[in-house]
VOBA-1610 file (N, C-alpha, C; in pm, whole numbers, padded with zeros to 5 digits, always signed):
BEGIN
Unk-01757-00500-02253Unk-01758-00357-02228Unk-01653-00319-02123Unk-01644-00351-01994Unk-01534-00413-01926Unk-01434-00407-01956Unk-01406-00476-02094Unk-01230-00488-02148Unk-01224-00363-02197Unk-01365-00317-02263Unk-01341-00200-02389Unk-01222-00054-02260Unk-01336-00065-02194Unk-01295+00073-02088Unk-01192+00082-01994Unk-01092-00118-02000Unk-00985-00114-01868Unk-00905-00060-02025Unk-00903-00135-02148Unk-00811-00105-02254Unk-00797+00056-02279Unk-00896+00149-02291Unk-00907+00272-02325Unk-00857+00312-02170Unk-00848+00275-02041Unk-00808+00349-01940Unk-00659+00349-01949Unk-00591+00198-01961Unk-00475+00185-01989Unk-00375+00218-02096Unk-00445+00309-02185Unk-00368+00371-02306Unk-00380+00477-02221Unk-00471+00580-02173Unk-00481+00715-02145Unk-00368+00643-01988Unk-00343+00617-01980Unk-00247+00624-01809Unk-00064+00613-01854Unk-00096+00509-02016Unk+00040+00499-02106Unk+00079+00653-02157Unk-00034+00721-02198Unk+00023+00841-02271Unk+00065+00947-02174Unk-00005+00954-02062Unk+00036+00986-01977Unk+00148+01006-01835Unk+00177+00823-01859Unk+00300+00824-01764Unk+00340+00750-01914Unk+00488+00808-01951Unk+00509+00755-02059Unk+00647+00693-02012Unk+00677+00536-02080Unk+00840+00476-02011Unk+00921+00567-01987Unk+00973+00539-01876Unk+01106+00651-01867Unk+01182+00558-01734Unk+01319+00535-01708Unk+01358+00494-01563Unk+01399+00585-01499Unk+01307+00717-01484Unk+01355+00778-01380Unk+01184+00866-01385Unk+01141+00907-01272Unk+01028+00955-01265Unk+00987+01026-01124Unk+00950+01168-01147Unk+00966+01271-01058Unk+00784+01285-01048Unk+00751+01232-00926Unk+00613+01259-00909Unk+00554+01415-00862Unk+00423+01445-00908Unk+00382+01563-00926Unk+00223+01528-00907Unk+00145+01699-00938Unk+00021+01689-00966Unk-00053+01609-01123Unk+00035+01586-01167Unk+00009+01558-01361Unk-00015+01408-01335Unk+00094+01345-01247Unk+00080+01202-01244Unk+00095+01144-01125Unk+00001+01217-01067Unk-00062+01141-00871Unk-00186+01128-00884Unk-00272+00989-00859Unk-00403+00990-00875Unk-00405+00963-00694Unk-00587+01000-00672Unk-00617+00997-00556Unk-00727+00950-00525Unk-00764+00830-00440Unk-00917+00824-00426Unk-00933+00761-00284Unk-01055+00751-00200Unk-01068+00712-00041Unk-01074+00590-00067Unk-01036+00479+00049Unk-00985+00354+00027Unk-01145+00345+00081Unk-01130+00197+00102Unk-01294+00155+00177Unk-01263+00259+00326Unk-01189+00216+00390Unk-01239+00279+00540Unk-01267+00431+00493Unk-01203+00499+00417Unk-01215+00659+00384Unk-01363+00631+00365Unk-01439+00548+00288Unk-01579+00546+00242Unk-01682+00531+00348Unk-01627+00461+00444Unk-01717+00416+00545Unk-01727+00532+00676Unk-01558+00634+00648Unk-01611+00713+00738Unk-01683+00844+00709Unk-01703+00833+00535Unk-01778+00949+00544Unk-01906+00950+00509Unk-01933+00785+00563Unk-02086+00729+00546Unk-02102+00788+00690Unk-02036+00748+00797Unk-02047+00821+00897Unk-02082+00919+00959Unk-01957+01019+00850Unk-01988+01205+00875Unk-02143+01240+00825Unk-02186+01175+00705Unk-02295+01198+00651Unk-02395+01159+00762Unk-02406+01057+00802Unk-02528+01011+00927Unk-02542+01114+01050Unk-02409+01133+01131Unk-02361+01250+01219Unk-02445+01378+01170Unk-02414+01440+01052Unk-02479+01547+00978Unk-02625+01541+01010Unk-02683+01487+00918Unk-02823+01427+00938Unk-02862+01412+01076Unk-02837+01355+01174Unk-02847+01386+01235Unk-02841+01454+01360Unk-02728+01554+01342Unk-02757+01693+01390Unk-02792+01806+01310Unk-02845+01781+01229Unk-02926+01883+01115Unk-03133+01839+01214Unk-03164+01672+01211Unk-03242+01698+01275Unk-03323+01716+01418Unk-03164+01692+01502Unk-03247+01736+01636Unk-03160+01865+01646Unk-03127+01941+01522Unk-03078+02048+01610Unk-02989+02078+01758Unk-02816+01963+01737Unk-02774+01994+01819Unk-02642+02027+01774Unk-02593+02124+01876Unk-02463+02199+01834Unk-02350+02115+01855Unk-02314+02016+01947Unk-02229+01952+01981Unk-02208+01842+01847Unk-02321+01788+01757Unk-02337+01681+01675Unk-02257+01762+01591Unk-02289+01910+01527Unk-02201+01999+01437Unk-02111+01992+01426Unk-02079+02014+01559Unk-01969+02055+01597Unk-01819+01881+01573Unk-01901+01852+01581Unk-01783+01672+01633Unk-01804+01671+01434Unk-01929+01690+01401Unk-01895+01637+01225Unk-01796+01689+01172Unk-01857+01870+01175Unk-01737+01967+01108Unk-01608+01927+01167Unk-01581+01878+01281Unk-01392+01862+01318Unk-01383+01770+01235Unk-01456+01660+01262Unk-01399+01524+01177Unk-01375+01504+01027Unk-01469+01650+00983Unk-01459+01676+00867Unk-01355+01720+00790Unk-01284+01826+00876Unk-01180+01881+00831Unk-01079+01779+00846Unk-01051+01703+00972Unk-00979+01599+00962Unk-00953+01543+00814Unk-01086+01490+00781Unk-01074+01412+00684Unk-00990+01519+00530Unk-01028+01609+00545Unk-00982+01731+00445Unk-00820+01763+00434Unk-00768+01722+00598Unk-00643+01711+00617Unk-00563+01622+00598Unk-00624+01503+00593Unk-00569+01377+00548Unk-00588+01334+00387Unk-00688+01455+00343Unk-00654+01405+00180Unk-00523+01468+00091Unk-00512+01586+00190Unk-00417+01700+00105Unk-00275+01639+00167Unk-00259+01554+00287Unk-00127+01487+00330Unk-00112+01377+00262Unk-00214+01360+00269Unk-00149+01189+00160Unk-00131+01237+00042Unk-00192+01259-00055Unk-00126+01348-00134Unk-00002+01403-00188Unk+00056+01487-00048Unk+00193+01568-00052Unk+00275+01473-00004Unk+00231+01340+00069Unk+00340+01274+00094Unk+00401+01142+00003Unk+00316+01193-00119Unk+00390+01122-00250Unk+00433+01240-00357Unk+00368+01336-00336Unk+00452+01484-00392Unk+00563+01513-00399Unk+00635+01519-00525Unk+00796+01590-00485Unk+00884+01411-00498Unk+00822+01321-00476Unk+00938+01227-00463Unk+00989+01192-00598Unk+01117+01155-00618Unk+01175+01118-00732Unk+01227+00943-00734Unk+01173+00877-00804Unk+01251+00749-00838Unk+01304+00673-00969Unk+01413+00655-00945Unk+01531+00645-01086Unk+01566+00473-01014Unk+01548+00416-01180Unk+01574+00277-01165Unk+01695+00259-01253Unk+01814+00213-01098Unk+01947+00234-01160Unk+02006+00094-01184Unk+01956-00030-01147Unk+02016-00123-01188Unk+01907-00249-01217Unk+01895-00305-01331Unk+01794-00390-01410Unk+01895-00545-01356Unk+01806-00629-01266Unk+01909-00766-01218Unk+01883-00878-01327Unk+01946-00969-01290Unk+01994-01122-01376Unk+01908-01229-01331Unk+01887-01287-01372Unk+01816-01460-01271Unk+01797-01544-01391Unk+01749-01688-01309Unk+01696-01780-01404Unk+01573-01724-01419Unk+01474-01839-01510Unk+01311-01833-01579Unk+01312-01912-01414Unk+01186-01826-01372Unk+01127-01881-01236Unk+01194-01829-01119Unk+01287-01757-01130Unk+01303-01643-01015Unk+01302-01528-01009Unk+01285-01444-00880Unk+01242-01315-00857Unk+01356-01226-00927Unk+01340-01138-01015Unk+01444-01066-01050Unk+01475-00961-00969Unk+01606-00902-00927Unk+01567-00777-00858Unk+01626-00643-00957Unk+01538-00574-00924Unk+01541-00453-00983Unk+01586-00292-00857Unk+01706-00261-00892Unk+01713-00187-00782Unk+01714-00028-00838Unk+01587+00003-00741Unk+01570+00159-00734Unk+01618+00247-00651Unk+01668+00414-00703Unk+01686+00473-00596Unk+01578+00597-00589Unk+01516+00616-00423Unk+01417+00700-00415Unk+01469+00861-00362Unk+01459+00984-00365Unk+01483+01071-00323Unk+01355+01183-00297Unk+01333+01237-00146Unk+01247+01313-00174Unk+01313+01435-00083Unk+01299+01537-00234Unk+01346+01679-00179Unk+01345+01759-00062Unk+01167+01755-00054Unk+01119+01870+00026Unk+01090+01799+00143Unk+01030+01683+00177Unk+01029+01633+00299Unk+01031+01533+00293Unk+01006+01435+00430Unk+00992+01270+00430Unk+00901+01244+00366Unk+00922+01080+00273Unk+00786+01000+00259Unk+00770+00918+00342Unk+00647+00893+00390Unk+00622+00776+00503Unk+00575+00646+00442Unk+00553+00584+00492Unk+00466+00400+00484Unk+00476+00415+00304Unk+00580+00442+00248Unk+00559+00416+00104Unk+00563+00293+00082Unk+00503+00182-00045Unk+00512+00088-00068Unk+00518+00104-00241Unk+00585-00023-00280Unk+00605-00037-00426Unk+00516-00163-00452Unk+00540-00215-00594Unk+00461-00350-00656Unk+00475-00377-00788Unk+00494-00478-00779Unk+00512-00541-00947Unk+00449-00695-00921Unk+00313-00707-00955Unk+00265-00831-00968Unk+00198-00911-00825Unk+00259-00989-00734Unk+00282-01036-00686Unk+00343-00984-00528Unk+00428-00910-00619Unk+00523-00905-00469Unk+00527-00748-00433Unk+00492-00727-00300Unk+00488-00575-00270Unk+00612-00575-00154Unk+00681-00458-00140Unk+00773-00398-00036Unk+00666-00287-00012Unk+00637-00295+00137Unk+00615-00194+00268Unk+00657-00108+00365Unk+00612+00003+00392Unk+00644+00059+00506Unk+00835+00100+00458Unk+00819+00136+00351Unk+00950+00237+00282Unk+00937+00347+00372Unk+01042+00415+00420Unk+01079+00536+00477Unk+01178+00639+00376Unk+01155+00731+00357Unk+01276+00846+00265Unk+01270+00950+00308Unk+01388+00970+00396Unk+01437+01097+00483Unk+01458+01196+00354Unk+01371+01316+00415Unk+01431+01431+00333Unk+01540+01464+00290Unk+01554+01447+00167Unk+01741+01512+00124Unk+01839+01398+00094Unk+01770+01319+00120Unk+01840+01197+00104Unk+01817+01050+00040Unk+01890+00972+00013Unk+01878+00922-00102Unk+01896+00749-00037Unk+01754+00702-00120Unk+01742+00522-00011Unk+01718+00428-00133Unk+01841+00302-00118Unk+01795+00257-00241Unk+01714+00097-00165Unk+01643+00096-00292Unk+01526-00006-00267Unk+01534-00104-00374Unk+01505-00278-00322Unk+01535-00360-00421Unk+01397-00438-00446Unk+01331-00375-00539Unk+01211-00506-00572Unk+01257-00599-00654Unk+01182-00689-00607Unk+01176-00835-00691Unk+01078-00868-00767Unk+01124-00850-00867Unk+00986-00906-01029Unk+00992-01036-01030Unk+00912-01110-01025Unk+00861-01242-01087Unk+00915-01276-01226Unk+00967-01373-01268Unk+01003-01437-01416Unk+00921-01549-01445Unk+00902-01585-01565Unk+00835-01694-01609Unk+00881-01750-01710Unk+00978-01684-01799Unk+01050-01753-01901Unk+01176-01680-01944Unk+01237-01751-02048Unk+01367-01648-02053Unk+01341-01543-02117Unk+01449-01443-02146Unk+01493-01323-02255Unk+01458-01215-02127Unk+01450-01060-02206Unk+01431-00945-02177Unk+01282-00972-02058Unk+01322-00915-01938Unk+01253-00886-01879Unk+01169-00789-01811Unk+01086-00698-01891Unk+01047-00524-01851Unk+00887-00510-01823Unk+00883-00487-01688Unk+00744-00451-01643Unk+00710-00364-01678Unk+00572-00417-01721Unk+00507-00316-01756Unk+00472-00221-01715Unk+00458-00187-01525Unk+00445-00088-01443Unk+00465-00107-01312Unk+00541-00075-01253Unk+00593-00052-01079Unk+00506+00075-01042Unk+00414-00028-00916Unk+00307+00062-00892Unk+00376+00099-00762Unk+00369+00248-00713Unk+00403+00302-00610Unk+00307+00338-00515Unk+00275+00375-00390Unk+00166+00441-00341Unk+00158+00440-00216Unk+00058+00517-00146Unk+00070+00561+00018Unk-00036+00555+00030Unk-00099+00553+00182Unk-00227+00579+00229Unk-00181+00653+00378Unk-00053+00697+00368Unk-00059+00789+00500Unk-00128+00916+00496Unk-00172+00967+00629Unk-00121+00939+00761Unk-00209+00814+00804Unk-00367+00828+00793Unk-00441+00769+00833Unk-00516+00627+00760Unk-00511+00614+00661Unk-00537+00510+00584Unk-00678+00519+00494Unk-00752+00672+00516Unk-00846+00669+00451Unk-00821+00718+00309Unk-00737+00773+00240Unk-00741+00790+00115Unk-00579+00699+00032Unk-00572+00689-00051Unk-00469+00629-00147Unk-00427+00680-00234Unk-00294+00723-00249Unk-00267+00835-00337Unk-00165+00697-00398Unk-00168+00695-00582Unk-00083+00615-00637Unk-00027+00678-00783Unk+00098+00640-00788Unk+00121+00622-00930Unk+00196+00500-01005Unk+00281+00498-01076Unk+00361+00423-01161Unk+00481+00445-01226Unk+00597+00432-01217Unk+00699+00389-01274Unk+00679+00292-01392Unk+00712+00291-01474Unk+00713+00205-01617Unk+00859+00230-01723Unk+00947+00171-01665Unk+01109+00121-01666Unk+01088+00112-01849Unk+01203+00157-01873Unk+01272+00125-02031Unk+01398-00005-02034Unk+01458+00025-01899Unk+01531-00026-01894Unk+01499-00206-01849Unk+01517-00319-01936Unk+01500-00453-01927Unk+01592-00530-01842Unk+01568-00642-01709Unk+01638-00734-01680Unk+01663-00846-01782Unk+01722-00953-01711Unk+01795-01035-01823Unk+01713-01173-01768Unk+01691-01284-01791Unk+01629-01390-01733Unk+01703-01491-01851Unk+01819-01615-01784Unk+01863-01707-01812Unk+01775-01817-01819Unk+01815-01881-01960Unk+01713-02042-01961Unk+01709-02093-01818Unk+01609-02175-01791Unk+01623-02293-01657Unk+01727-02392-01730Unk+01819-02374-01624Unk+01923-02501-01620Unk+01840-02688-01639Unk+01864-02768-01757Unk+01859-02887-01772Unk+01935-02962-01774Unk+01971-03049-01713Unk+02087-03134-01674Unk+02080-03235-01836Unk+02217-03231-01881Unk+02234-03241-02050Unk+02233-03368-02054Unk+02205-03420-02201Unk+02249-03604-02230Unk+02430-03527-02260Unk+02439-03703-02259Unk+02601-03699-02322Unk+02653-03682-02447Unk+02651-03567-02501Unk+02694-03566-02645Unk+02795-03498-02663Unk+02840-03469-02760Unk+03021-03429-02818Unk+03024-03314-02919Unk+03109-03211-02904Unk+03065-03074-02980Unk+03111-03155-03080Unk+03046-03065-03216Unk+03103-03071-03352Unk+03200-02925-03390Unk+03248-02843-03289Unk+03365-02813-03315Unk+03492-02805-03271Unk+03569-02805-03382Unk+03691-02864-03391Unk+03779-02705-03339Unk+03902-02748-03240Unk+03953-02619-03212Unk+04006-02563-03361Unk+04061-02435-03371Unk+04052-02349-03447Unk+03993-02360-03576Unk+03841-02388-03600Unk+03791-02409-03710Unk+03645-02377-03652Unk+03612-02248-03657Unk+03455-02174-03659Unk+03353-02242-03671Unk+03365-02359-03790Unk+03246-02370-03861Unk+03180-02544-03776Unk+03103-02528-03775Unk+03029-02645-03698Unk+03016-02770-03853Unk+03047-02886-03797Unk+03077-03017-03843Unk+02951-03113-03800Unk+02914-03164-03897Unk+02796-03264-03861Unk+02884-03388-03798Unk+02780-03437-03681Unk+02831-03581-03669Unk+02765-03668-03674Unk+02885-03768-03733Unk+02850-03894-03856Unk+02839-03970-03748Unk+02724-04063-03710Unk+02718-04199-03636Unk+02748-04319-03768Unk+02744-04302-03923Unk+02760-04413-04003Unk+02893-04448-04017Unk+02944-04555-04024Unk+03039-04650-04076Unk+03122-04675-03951Unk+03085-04672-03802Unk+03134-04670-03706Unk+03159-04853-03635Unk+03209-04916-03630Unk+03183-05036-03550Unk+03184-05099-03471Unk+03158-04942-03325Unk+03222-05035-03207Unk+03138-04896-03145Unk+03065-04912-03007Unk+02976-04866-02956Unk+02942-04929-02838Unk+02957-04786-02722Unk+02913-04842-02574Unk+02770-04828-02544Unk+02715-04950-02510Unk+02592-04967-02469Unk+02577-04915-02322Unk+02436-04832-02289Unk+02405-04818-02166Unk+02248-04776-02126Unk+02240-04775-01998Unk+02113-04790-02040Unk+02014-04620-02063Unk+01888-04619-02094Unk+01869-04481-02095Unk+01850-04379-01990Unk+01891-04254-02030Unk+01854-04151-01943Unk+01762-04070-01971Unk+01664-03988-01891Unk+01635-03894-01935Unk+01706-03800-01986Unk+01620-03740-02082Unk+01683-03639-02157Unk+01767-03643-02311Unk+01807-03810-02305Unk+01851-03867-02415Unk+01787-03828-02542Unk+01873-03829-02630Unk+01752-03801-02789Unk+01669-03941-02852Unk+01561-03936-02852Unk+01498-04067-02919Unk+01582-04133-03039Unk+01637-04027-03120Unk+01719-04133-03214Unk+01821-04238-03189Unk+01874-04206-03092Unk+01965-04297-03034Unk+01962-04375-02974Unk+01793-04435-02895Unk+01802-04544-02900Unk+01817-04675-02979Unk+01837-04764-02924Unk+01809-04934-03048Unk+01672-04988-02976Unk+01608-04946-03094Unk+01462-04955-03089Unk+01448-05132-03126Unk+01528-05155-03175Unk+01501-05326-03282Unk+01611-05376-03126Unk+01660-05379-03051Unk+01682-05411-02932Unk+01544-05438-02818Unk+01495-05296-02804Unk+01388-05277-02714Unk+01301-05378-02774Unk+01243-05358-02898Unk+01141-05476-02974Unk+01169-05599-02896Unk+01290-05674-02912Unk+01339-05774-02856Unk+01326-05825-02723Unk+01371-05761-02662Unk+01439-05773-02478Unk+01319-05658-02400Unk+01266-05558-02469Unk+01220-05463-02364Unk+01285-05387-02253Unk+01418-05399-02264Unk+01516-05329-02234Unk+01528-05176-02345Unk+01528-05065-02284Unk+01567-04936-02385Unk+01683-04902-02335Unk+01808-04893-02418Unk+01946-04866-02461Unk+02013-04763-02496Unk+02076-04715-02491Unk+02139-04590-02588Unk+02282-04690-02623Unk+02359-04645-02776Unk+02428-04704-02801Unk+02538-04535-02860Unk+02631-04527-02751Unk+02740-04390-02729Unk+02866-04506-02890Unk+02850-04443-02982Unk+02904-04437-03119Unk+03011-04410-03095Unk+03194-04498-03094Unk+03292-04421-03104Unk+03295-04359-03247Unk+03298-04187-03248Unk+03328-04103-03378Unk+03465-04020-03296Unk+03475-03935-03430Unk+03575-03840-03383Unk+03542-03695-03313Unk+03531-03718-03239Unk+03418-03607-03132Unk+03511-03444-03172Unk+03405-03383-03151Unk+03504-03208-03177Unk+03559-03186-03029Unk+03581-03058-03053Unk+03667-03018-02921Unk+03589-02996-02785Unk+03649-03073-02607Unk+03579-03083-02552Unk+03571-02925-02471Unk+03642-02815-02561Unk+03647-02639-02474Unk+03458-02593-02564Unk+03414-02649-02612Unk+03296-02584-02687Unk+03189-02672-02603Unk+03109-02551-02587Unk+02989-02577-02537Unk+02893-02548-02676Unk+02819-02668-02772Unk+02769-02628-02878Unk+02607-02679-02915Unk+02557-02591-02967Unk+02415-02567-02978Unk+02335-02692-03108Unk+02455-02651-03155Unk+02416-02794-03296Unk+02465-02927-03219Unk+02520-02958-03059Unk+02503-03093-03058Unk+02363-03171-03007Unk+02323-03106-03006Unk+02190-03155-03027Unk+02064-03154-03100Unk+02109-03196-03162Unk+01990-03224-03308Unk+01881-03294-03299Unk+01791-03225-03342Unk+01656-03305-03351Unk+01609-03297-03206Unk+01670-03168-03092Unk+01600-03102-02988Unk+01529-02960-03010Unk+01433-02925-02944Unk+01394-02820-02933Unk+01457-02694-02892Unk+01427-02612-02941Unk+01552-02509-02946Unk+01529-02434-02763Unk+01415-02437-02721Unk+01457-02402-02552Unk+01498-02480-02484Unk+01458-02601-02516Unk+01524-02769-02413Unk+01712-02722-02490Unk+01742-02682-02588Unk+01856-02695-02622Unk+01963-02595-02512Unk+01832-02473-02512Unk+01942-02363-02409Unk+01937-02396-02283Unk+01829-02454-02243Unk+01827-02536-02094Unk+01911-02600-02049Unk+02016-02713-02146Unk+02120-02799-02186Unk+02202-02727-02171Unk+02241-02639-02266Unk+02371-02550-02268Unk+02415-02477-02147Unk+02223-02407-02072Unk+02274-02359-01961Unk+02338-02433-01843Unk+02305-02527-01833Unk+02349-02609-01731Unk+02497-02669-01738Unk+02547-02661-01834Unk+02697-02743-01898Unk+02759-02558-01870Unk+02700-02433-01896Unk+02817-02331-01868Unk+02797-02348-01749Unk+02683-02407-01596Unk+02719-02346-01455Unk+02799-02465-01395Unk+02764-02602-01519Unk+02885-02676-01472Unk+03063-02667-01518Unk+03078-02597-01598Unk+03212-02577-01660Unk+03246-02455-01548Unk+03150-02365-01534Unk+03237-02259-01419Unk+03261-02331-01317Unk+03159-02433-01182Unk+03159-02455-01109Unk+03325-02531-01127Unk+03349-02557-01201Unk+03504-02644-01195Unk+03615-02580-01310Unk+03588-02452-01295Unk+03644-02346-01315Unk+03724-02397-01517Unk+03674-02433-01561Unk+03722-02516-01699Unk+03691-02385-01756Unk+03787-02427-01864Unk+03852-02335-02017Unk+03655-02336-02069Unk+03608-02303-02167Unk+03511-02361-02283Unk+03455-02206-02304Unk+03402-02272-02455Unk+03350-02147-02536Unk+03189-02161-02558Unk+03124-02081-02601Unk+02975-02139-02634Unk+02969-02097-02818Unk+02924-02197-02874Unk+02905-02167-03022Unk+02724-02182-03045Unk+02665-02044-03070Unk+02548-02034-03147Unk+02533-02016-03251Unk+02391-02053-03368Unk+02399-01981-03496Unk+02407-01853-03458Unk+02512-01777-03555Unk+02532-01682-03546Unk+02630-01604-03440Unk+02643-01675-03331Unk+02712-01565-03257Unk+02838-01695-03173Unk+02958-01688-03189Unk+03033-01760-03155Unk+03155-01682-02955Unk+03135-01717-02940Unk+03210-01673-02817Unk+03295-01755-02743Unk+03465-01718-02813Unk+03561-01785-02797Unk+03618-01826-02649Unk+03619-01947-02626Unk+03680-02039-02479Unk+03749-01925-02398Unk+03713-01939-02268Unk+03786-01858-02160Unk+03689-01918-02034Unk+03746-01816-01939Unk+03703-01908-01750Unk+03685-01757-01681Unk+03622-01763-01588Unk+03560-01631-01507Unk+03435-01628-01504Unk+03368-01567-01393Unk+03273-01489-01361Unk+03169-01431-01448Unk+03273-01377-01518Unk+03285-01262-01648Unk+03212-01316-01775Unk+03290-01427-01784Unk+03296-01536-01910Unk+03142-01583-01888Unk+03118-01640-01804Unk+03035-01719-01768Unk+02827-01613-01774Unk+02897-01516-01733Unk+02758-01420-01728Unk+02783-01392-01888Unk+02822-01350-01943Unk+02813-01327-02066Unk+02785-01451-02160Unk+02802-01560-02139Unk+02751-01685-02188Unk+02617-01699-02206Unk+02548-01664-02062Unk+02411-01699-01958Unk+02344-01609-02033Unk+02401-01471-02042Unk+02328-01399-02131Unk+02321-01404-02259Unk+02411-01432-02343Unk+02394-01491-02474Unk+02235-01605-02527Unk+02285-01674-02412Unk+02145-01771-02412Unk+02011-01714-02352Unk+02032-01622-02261Unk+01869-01595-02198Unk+01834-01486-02374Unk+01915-01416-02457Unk+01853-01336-02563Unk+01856-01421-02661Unk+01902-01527-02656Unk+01886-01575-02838Unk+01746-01577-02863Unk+01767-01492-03005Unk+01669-01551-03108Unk+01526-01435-03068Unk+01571-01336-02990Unk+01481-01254-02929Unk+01532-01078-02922Unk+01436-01012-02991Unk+01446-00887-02992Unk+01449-00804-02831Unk+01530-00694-02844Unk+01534-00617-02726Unk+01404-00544-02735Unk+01325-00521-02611Unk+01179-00471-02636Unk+01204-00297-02640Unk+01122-00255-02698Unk+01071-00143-02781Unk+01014-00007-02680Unk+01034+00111-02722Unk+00899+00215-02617Unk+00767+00121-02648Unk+00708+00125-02587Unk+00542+00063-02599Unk+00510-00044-02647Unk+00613-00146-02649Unk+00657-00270-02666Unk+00668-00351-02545Unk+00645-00365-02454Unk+00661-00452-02315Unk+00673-00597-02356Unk+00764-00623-02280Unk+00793-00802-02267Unk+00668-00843-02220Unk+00564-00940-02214Unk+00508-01037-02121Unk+00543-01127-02018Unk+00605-01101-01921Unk+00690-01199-01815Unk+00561-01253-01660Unk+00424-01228-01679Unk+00384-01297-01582Unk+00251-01334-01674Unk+00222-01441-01768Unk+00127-01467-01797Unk+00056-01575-01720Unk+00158-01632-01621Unk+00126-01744-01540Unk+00123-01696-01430Unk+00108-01585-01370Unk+00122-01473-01282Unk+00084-01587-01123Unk-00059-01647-01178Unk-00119-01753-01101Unk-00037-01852-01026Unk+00051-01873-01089Unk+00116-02024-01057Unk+00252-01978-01020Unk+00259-02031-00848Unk+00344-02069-00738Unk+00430-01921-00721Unk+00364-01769-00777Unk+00384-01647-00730Unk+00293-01602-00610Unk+00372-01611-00493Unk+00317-01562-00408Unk+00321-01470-00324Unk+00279-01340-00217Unk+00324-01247-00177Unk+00476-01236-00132Unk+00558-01141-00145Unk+00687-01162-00087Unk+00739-00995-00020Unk+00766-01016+00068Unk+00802-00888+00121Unk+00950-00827+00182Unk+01016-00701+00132Unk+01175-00703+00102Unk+01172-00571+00205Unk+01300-00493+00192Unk+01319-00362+00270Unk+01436-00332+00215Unk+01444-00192+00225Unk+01589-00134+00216Unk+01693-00140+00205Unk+01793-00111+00097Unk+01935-00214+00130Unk+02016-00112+00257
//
């Protein structure tokens, strides 16, 4: 029953704050309610009441009704001091699977300051935001990743409890716009593209009719076929035996040289061979099914590679389509706290 009523709350809050990266808070989409201390002090006012209702004293009235209005004043400020603010999410960041992405927002509030604002996505909250009237503060949260491709939260929760901390005024941001999250880098076996410079098409490679082969011993990461298993039988020694063939060209970074791997262990591989080809600034191209991206060196080159691989094989997400990026939300995400650039 539980699920039935968080599921039916969370469609009515979807239709309501509907994706958008830019979002101008108002009365339509500011919710409000007293935090615990708000609860406890008007367990308070209520006792105070009571009892100056029964010994009939004016001073007891008198201290409730102030404290009362107090409290009346602090619901309609917290409130207005998320009223009026505008936040536009102008730049969606890059990372590996397993780091904080940052997502940078800019906040503006028209009519006056916001105080002690804080944001959230998951895990990690930024505090004690300040936004001078009229002016414009940009703010960098960090989303959590857990695997590669498109990365889009489902909701950046915003919210205040100024002045006093008894009520909580919140809403949500819910971004269209997706970060990017690169495979985790795997440090590659030794294998040899199957393509050949100016020739597109990927070439199987032949280990048969070969007769001369460097023995060594194994590594992780190696492909099981390549060991000499009828060796190991023997000696109990495990081997890899590196086949002289006619290897393709060493400017391709390629997806078919590894066969008979799993296709994320494959981009894990690849990723790690483009941050080692930049780190030593080398020529090379990356060849995927389907999408080929001809040899060059840069910065440039290199992010567009990273990204090639964090989207393969994966749709750009949809209005009302959200990525899933913290299903492990649990594991080794822990509070983190940022400020202002």
């Amino acid at each position: 029953m539980l699920k039935a009523i968080r599921k039916r709350w969370q469609y009515w809050v979807n239709q309501r704050i509907p994706r958008s990266d830019q979002r101008a808070f108002g009365q339509r989409n500011i919710f409000i309610l007293p935090t615990g201390a708000g609860v406890v002090f008007g367990a308070l006012l209520l006792i105070m009441l009571i009892t100056g209702i029964n010994y009939q004293n004016s001073l007891i009235y008198l201290l409730t009704f102030l404290l009362g209005a107090v409290v009346v004043a602090a619901m309609h400020q917290t409130h207005r001091n998320l009223s009026g603010l505008e936040l536009t999410l102008i730049q969606a960041g890059e990372g590996f699977a397993g780091d904080l992405i940052p997502f940078r927002l800019r906040a503006i509030s028209p009519r006056h300051d916001t105080l002690a604002l804080s944001l959230a996505c998951d895990d990690v909250i930024l505090t004690q935001q300040h936004i001078t009237a009229g002016q414009q503060a940009d703010i960098s949260l960090s989303v959590p990743s857990y695997q590669r491709g498109y990365l889009q939260p489902d909701r950046i929760l915003v919210e205040t409890r100024f002045p006093f901390g008894l009520f909580r005024a919140w809403s949500w941001l819910r971004p269209v716009t997706s970060g990017i999250v690169y495979p985790n880098p795997l440090a590659a076996p030794d294998v040899a593209s199957t393509v050949q410079d100016g020739n597109e098409q990927s070439k199987s490679r032949s280990l048969d009719g070969n007769d001369h082969a460097d023995i060594r011993p194994w590594r992780e990461g190696d492909m099981s076929q390549r060991v000499q298993w009828k060796r190991y039988a023997r000696t109990g020694e495990m081997v890899i035996a590196d086949w002289e063939s006619e290897e393709g060209s060493p400017h391709w970074l390629d997806y078919e040289a590894f066969a008979g791997v799993d296709r994320e262990l494959r981009l894990g591989y690849l990723a790690h061979q483009v941050l080692e080809r930049s780190r030593s600034n080398s020529r090379f191209g990356l060849n995927l099914p389907g999408q080929v991206i001809e040899p060059d060196t840069g910065a440039a080159h290199t992010s567009r590679c990273l990204k090639a691989l964090a989207i393969f094989g994966l749709e750009q997400p949809r209005e009302g389509a959200p990525v899933p990026h913290g299903t492990r939300a649990g594991e080794g995400a822990g509070r983190v706290t940022g400020g202002v650039l």
